[in-house]
matplotlib code that plots the C-alpha trace (Angstrom):
import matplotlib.pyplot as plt

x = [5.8, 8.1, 6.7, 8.4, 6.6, 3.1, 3.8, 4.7, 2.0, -0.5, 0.8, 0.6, -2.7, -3.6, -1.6, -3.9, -7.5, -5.7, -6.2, -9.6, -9.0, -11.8, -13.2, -12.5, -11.7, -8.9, -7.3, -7.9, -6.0, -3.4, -2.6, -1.7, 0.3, 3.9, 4.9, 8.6, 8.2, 8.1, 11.1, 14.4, 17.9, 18.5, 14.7, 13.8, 13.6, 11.1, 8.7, 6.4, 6.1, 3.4, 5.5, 6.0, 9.6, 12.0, 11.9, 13.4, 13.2, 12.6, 9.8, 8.4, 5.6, 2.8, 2.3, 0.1, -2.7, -3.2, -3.1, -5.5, -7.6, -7.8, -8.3, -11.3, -12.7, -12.4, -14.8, -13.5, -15.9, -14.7, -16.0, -14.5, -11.9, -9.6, -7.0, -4.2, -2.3, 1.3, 2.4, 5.6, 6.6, 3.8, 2.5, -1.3, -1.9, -1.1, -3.8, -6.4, -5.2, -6.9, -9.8, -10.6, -11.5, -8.5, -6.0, -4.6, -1.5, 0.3, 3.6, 5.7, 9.0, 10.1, 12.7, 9.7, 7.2, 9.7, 10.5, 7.0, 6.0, 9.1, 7.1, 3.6, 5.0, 7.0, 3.6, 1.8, -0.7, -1.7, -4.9, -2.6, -1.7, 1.3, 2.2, 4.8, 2.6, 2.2, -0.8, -2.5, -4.7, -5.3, -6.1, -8.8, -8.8, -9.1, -11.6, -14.0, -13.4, -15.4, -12.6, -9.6, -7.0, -4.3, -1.6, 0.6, -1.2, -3.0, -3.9, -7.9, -9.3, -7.8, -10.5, -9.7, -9.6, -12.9, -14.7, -12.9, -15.1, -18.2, -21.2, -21.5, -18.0, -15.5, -11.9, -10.1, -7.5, -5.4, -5.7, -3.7, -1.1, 1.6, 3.3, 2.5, -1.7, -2.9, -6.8, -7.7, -11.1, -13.6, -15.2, -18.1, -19.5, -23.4, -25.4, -27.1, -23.7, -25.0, -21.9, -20.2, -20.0, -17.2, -15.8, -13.2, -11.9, -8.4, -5.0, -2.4, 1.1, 1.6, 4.5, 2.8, 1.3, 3.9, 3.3, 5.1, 7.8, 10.9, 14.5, 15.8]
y = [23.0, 24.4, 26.5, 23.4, 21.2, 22.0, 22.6, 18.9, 17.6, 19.7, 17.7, 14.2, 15.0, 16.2, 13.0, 10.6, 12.8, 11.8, 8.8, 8.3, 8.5, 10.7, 9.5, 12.5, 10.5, 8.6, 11.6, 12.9, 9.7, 9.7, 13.4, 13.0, 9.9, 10.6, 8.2, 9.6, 7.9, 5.1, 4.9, 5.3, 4.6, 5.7, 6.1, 8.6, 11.6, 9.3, 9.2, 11.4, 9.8, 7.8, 5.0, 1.6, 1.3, -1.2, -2.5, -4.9, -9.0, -8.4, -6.3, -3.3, -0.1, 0.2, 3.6, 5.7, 6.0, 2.0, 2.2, 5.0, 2.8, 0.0, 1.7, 3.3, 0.2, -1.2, 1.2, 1.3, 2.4, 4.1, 0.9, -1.6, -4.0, -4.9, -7.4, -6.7, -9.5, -8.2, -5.7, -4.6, -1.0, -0.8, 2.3, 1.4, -0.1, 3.3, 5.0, 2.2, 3.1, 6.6, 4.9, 1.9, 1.4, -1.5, -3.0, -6.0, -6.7, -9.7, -10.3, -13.1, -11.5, -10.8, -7.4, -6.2, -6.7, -5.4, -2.4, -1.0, -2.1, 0.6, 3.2, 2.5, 3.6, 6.5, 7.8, 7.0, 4.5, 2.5, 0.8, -1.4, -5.1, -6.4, -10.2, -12.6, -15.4, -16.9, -14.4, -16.8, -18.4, -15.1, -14.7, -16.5, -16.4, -12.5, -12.4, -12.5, -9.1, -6.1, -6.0, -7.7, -6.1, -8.6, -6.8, -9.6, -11.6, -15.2, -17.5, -17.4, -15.2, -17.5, -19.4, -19.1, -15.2, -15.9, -17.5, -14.8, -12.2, -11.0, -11.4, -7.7, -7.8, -7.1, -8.2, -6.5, -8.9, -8.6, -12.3, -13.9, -16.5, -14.4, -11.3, -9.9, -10.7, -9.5, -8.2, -6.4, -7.9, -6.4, -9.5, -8.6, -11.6, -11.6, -10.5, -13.3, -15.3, -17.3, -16.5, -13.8, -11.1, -10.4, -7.3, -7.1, -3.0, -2.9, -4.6, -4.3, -5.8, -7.4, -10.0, -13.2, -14.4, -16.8, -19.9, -20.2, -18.8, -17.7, -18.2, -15.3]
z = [-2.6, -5.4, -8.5, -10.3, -7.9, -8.6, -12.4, -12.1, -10.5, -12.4, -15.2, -14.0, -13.5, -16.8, -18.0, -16.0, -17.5, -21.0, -20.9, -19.0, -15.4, -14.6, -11.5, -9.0, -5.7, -7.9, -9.1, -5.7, -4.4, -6.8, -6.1, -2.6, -3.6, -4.4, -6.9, -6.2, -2.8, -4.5, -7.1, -6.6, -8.3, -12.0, -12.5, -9.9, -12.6, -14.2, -11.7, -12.5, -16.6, -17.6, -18.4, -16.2, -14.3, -13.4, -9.4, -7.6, -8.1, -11.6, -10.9, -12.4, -11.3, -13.1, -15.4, -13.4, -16.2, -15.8, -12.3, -12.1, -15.2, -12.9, -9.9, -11.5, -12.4, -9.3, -7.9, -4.3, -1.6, 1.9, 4.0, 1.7, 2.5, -0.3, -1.1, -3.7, -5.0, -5.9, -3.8, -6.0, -4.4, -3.0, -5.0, -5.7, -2.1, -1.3, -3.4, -2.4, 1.2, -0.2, -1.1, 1.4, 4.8, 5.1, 2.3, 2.6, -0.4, -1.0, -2.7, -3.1, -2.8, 0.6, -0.2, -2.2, 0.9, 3.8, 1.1, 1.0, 4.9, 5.5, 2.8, 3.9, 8.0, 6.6, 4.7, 7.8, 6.0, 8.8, 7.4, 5.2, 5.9, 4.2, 3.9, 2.1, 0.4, -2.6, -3.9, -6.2, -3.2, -1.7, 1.9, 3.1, 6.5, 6.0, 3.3, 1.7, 0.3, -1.5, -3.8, -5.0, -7.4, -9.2, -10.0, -12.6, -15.5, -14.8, -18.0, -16.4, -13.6, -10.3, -8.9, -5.1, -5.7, -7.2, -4.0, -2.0, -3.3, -1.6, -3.4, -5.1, -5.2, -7.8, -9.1, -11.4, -13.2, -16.4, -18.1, -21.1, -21.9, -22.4, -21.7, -24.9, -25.2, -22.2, -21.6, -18.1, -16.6, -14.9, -13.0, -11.0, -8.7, -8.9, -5.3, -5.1, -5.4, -8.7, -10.7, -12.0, -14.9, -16.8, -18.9, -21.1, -20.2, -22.4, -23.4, -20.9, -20.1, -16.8, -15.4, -14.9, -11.8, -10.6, -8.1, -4.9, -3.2, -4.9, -3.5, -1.7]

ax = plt.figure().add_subplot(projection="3d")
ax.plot(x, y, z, "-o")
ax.set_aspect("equal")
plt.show()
């Protein structure tokens, strides 16, 4: 590693502790995740900003203070198997690979799925499933899961994602009716499977959580 390299990433880190990632095994994650791996084209200098970037399909990656914020809240544990519904460039299945004893991700764009499936085997992250599907109903046959990580905005919490999480679980899902009012839920799922908890953690922006298949 470069001087210029670690100065770098000494400051992504101090970015992420700025705005309240704190949890040590998500920095420690996020650390050994090269978001560079991850972008490319005109916004590879801007990889290491806090600041979300254009993808593919009309796509975009996260900052890395929301996806640490979210990770956080997600509260991964090493046995846990976790479902993440929007794959994108498949930067935070990479940090829950970190995190998680298996990740499944879901994304409804095929280039965007076969993209980070090439990423995940160059990084050697072999405890991550990825699948072309229409996220929304998430994966039942594979669930139910510990926890389950929407990645694009829903009008409500999605009720199949719901029932696919194990009692004790938790989702974490930013909800609202457009793209400018958006609120990221905690949504916990009671252990005796009576219902579930919900807290409101902060605004965010998020592409909606689209139905289907797109043509491609």
């Amino acid at each position: 590693m470069t001087p210029e390299d670690a100065t770098r990433k000494m400051q992504f880190l101090f970015q992420l502790r700025s705005k309240g990632v704190t949890d040590a095994r998500v920095l420690k994650a996020m650390e050994v995740t090269d978001r560079g791996a991850f972008v490319k084209g005109h916004f590879a200098d801007r990889a290491y900003d806090d600041m979300p970037l254009p993808i593919a399909s009309g796509q975009t990656i996260s900052q890395p203070s929301v996806v640490g914020l979210m990770t956080q809240a997600l509260g991964v544990q090493p046995r846990d198997t976790v479902l993440e519904v929007g794959t994108g460039s498949g930067y935070q299945a990479a940090i829950l690979a970190q995190l998680a004893r298996r990740v499944y991700t879901i994304d409804r764009h095929r280039i965007l799925t076969r993209e980070a499936e090439a990423r995940f085997a160059a990084l050697r992250l072999s405890n991550i499933t990825v699948l072309t599907g229409d996220g929304s109903f998430g994966l039942p046959d594979q669930g139910p899961f510990d926890r389950i990580l929407v990645t694009a905005a829903a009008e409500d919490p999605p009720g199949p994602l719901l029932l696919q999480l194990k009692p004790g679980g938790v989702m974490v899902v930013p909800v609202g009716q457009s793209d400018t009012v958006q609120s990221l839920i905690k949504v916990t799922r009671r252990s005796d499977a009576s219902g579930f908890d919900y807290d409101e953690l902060m605004p965010v922006r998020f592409v909606p959580l689209m139905d289907g298949l797109p043509r491609e």
